[in-house]
Backbone as CSV, one residue per row, in Angstrom:
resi,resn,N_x,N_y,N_z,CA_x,CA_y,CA_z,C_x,C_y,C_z
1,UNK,17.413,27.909,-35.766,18.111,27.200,-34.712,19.369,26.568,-35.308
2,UNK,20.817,26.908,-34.653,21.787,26.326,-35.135,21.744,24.693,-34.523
3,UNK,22.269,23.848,-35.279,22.805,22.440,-35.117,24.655,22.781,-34.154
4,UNK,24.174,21.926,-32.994,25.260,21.943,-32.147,25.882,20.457,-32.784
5,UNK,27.297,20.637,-33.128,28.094,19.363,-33.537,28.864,19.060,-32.160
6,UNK,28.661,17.337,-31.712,29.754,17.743,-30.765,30.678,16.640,-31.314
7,UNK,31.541,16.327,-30.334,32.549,15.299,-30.303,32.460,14.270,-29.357
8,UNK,33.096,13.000,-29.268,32.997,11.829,-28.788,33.482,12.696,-26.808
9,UNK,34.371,13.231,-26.861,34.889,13.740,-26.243,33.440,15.008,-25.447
10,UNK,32.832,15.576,-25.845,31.784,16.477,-25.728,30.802,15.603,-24.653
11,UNK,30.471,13.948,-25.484,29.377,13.497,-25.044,29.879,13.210,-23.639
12,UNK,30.894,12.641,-23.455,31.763,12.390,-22.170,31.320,12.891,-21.204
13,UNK,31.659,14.334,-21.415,31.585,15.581,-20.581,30.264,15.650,-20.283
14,UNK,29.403,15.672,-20.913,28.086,15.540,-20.777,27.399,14.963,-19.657
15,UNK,27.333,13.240,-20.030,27.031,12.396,-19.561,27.764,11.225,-19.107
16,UNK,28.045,10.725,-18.161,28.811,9.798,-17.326,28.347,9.112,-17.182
17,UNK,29.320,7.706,-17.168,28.707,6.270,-17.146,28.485,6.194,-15.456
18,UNK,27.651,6.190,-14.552,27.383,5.865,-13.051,26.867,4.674,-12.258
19,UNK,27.669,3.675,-12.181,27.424,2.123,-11.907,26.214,1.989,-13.380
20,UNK,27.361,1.706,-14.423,26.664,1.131,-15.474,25.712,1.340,-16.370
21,UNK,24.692,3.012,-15.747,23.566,3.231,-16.402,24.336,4.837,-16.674
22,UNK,24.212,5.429,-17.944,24.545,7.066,-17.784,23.417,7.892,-16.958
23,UNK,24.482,9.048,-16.721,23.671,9.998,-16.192,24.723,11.266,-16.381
24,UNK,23.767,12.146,-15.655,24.646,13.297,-15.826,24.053,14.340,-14.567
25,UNK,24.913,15.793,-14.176,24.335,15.718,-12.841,23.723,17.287,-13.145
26,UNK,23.341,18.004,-12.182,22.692,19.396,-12.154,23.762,20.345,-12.143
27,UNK,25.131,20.272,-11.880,26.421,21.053,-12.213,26.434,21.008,-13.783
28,UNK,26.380,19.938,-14.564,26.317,20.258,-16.390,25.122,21.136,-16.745
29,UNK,24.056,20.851,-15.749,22.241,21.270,-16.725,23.407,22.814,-16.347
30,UNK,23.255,23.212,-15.462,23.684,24.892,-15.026,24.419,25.796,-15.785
31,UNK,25.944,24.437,-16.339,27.083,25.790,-16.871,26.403,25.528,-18.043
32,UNK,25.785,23.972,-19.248,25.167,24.445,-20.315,24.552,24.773,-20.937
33,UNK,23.346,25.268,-19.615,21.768,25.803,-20.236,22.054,27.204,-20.019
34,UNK,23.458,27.292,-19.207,23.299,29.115,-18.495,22.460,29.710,-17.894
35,UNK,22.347,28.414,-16.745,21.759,28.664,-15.337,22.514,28.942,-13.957
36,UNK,22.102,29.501,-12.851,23.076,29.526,-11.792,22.480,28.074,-11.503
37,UNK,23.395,27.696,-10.640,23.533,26.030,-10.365,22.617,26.180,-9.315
38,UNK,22.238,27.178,-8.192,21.009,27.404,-7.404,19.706,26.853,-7.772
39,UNK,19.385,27.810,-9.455,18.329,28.066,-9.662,18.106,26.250,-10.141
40,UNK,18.819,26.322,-10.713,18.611,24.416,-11.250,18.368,23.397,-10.303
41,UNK,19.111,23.778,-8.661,18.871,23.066,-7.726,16.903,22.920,-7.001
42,UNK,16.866,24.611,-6.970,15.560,25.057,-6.694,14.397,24.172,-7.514
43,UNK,15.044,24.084,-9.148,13.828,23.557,-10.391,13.353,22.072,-10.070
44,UNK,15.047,21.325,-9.528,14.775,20.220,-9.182,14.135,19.603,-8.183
45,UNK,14.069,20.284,-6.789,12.938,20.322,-5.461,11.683,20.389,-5.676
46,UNK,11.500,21.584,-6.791,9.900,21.771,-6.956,9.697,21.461,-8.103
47,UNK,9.782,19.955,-8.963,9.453,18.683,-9.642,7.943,18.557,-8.755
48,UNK,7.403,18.492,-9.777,6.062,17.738,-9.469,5.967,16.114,-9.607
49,UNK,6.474,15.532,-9.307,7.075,14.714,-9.992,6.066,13.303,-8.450
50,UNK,5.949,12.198,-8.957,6.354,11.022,-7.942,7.462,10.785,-6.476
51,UNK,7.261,10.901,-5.963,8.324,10.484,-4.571,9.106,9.157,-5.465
52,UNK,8.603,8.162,-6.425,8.858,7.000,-6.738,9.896,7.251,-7.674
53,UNK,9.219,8.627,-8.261,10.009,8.532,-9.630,11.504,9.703,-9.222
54,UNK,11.184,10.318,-8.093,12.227,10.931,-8.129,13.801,10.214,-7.246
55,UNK,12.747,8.436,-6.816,13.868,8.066,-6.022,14.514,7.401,-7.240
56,UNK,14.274,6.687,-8.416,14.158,6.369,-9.489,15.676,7.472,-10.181
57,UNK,15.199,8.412,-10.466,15.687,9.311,-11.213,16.862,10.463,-10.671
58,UNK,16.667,10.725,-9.604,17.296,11.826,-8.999,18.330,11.173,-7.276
59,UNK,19.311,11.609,-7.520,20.220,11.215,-6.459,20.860,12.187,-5.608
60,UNK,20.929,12.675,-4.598,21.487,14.030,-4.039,22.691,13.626,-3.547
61,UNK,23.898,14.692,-3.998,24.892,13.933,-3.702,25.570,15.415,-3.490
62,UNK,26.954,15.456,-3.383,27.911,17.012,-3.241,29.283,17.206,-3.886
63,UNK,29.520,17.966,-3.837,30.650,18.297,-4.819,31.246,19.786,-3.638
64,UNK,32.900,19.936,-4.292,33.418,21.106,-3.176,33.970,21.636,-4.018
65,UNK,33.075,23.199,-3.559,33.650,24.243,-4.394,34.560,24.669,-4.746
66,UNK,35.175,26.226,-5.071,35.859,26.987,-5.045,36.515,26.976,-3.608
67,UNK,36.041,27.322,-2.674,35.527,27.836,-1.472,36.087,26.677,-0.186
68,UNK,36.262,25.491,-1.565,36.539,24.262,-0.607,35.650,23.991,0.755
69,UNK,34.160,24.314,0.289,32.822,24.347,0.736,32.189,22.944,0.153
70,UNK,31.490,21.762,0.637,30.853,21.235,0.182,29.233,21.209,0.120
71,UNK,28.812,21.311,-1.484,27.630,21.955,-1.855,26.753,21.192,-2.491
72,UNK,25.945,21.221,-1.939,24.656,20.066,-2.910,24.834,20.027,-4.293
73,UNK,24.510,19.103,-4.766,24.255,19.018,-6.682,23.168,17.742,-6.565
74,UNK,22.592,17.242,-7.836,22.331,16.098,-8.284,23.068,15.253,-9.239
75,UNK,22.799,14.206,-9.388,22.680,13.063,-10.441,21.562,12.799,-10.640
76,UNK,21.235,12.687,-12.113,20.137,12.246,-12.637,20.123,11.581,-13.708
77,UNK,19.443,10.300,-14.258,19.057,9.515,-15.005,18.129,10.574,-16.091
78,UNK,18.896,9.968,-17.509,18.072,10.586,-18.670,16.836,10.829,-18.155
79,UNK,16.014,9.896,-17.905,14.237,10.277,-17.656,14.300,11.476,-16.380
80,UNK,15.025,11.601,-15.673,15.097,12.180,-15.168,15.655,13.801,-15.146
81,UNK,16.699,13.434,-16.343,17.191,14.828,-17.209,15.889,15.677,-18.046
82,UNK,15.460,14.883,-18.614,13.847,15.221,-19.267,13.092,15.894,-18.601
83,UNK,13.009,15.400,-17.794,11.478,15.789,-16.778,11.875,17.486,-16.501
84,UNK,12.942,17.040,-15.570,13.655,18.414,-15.595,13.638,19.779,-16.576
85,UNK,13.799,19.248,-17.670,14.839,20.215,-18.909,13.512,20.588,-19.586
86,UNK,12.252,19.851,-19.426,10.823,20.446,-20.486,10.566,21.270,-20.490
87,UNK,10.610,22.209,-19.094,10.570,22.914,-18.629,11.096,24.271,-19.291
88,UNK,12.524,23.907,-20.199,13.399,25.198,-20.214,13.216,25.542,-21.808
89,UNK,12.762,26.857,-21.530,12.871,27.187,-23.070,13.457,28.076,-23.959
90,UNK,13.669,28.436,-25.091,14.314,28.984,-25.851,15.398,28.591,-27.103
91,UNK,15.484,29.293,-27.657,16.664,28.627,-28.560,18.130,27.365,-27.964
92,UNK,18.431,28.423,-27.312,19.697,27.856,-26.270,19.199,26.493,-25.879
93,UNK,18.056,26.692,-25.274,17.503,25.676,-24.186,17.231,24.392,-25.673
94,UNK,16.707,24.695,-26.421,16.456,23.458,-27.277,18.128,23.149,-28.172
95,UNK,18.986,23.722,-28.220,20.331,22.953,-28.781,20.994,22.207,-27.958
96,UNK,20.605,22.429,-26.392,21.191,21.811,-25.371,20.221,20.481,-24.791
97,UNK,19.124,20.661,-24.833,18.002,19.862,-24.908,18.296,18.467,-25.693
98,UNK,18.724,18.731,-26.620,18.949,17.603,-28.163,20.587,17.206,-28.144
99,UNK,21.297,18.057,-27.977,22.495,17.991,-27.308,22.733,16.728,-26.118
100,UNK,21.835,17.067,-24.835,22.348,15.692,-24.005,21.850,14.861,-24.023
101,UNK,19.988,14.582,-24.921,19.570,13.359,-25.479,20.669,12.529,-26.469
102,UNK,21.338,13.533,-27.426,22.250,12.900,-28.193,23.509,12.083,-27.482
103,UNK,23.866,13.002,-26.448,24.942,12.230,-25.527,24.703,11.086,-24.377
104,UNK,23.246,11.134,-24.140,22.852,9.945,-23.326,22.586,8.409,-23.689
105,UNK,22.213,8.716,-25.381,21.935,8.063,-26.414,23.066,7.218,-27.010
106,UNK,24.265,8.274,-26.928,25.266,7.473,-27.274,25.864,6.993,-26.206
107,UNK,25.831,7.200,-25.073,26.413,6.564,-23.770,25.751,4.923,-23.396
108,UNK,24.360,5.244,-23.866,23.722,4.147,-23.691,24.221,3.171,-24.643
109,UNK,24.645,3.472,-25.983,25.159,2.485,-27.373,26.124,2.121,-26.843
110,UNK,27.556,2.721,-26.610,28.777,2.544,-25.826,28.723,1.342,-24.631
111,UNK,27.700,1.528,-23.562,27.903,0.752,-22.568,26.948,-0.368,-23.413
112,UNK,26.339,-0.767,-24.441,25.795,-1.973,-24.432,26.705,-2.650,-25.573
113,UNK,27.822,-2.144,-26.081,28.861,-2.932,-26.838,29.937,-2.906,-26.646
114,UNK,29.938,-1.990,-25.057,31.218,-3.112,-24.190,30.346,-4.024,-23.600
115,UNK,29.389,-4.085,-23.190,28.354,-5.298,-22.275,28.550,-6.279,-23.392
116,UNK,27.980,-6.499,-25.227,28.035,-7.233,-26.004,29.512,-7.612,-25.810
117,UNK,30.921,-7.198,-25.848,31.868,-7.348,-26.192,32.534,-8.387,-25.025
118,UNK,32.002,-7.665,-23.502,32.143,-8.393,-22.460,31.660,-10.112,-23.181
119,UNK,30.605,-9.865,-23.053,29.490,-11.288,-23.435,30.617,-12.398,-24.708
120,UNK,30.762,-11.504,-25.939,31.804,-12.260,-26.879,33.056,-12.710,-25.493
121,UNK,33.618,-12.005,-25.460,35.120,-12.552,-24.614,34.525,-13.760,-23.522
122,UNK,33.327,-13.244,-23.114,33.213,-14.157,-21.870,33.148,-15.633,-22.639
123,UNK,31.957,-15.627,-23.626,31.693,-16.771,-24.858,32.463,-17.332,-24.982
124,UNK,33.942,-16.679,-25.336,35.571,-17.073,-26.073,35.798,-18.032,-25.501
125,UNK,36.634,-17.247,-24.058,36.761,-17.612,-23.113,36.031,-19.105,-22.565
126,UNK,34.915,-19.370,-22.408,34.005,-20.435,-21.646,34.709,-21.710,-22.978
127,UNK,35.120,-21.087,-24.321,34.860,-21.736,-25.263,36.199,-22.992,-25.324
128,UNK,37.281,-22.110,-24.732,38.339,-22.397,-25.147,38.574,-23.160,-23.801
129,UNK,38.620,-22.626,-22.618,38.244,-23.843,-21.461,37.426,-25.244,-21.896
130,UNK,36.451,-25.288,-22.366,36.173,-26.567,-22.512,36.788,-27.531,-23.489
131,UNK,37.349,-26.664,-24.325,38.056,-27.644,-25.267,39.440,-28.442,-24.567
132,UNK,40.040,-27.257,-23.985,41.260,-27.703,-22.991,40.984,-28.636,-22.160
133,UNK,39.917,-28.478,-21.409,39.558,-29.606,-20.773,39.184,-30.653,-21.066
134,UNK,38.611,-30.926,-22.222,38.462,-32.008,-23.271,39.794,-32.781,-23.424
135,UNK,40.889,-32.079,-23.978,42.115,-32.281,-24.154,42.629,-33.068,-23.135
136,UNK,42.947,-32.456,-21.959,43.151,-32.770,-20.941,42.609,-34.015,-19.982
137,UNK,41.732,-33.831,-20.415,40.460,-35.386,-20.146,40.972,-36.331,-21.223
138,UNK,40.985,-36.436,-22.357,41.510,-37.312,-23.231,43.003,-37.872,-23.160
139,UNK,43.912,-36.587,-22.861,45.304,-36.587,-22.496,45.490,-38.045,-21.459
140,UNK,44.521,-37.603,-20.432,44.717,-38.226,-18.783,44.181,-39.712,-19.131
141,UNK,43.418,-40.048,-19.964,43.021,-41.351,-20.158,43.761,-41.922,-20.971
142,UNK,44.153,-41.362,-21.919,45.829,-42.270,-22.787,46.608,-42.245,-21.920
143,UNK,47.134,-41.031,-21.223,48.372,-41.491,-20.296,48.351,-42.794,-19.605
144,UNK,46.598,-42.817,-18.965,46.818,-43.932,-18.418,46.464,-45.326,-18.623
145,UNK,45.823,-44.990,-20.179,46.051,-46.477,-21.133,47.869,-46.905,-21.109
146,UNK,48.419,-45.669,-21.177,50.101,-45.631,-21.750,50.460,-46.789,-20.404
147,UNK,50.169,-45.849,-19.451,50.298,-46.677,-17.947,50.474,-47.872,-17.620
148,UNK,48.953,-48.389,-17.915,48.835,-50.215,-18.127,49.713,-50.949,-19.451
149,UNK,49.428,-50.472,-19.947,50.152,-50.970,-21.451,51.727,-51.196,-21.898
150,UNK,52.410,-49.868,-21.181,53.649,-49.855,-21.440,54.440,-51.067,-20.836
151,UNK,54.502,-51.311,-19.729,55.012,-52.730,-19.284,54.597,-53.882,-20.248
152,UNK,53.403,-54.400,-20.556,53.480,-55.276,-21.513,53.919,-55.334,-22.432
153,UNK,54.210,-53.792,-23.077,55.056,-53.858,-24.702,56.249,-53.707,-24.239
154,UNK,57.423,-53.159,-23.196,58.236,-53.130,-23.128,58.619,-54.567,-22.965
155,UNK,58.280,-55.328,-21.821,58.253,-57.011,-22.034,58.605,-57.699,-23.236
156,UNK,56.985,-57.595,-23.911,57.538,-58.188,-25.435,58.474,-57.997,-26.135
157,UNK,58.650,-56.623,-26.342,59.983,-55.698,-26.924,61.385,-56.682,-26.232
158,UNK,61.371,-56.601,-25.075,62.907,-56.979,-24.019,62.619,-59.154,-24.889
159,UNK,61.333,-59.425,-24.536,61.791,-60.746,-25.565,61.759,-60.980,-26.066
160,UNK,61.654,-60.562,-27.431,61.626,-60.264,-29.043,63.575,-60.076,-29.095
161,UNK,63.594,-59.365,-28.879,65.211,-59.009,-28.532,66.365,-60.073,-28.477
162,UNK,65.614,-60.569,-26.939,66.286,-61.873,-26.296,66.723,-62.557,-27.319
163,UNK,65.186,-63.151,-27.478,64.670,-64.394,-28.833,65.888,-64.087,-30.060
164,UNK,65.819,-62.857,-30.594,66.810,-62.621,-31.632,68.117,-62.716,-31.417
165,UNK,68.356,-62.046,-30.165,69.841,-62.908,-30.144,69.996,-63.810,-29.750
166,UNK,69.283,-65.029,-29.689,69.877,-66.170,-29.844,69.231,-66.768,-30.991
167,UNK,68.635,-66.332,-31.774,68.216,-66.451,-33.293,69.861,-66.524,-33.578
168,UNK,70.612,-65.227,-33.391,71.627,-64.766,-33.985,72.991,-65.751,-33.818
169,UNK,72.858,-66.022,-32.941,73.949,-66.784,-31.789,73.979,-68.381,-32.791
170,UNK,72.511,-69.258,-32.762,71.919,-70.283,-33.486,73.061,-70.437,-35.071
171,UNK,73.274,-69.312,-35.830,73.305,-69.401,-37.045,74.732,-69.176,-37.532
């Protein structure tokens, strides 16, 4: 059995991020197991599967052809890619098998260290607001120590002044 290498770019194609969780749909299982997209549709109906697990796992959705025909496909959740794919065998079938575990795997790493990364910025962020506001809270209460205060020292200041010039005047 050859080792399929892919690229960051490969896993992409693969598997898609779909409100947040990857998946990937029954148009990929088709062109990369080298199935007609029928027969993959057919495999997926007759799942023995849970009513629970296939509301879980499997999403029916459409896509427009060639034909500018719109034609059933799925979306499906890894567990749901599985269930599916056990099924298929052969050489082919197991490089492609390990192939979109590898790409679901890394889709899943990807979306949980932008989620971590989200989480840091959000952290930052919350971090640097409170200090500002600290600031700002401290700011607003000197200003308005400055407030009360400044008239009395300007006062003293204006007769300290006075006083001196006629200290000055005196001598």
């Amino acid at each position: 059995m050859t080792d399929l290498v892919l690229t960051e770019e490969d896993y992409r194609e693969l598997v898609k991020c779909n409100d947040g969780k990857p998946t990937t749909d029954s148009l990929r299982i088709a062109e990369r197991f080298g199935k007609r997209h029928d027969t993959v549709l057919r495999s997926i109906d007759n799942l023995k599967c849970s009513a629970a697990f296939r509301l879980r796992n499997f999403a029916e959705s459409s896509y427009i052809n060639d034909q500018s025909k719109p034609q059933r496909m799925f979306t499906m959740t890894k567990d749901g890619y599985m269930f599916l794919v056990m099924g298929f065998t052969g050489e082919k079938a197991a490089i492609w098998k390990e192939a979109f575990i590898d790409a679901f795997n890394w889709m899943t790493d990807e979306l949980q260290t932008r989620s971590l990364s989200y989480e840091q910025m959000r952290n930052h962020l919350m971090l640097e607001y409170q200090q500002e506001r600290g600031i700002a809270s401290f700011a607003g209460k000197t200003l308005r120590r400055w407030q009360i205060k400044k008239p009395g020292l300007e006062g003293k200041i204006l007769a300290i002044q006075h006083d001196g010039q006629h200290t000055l005047q005196l001598n």
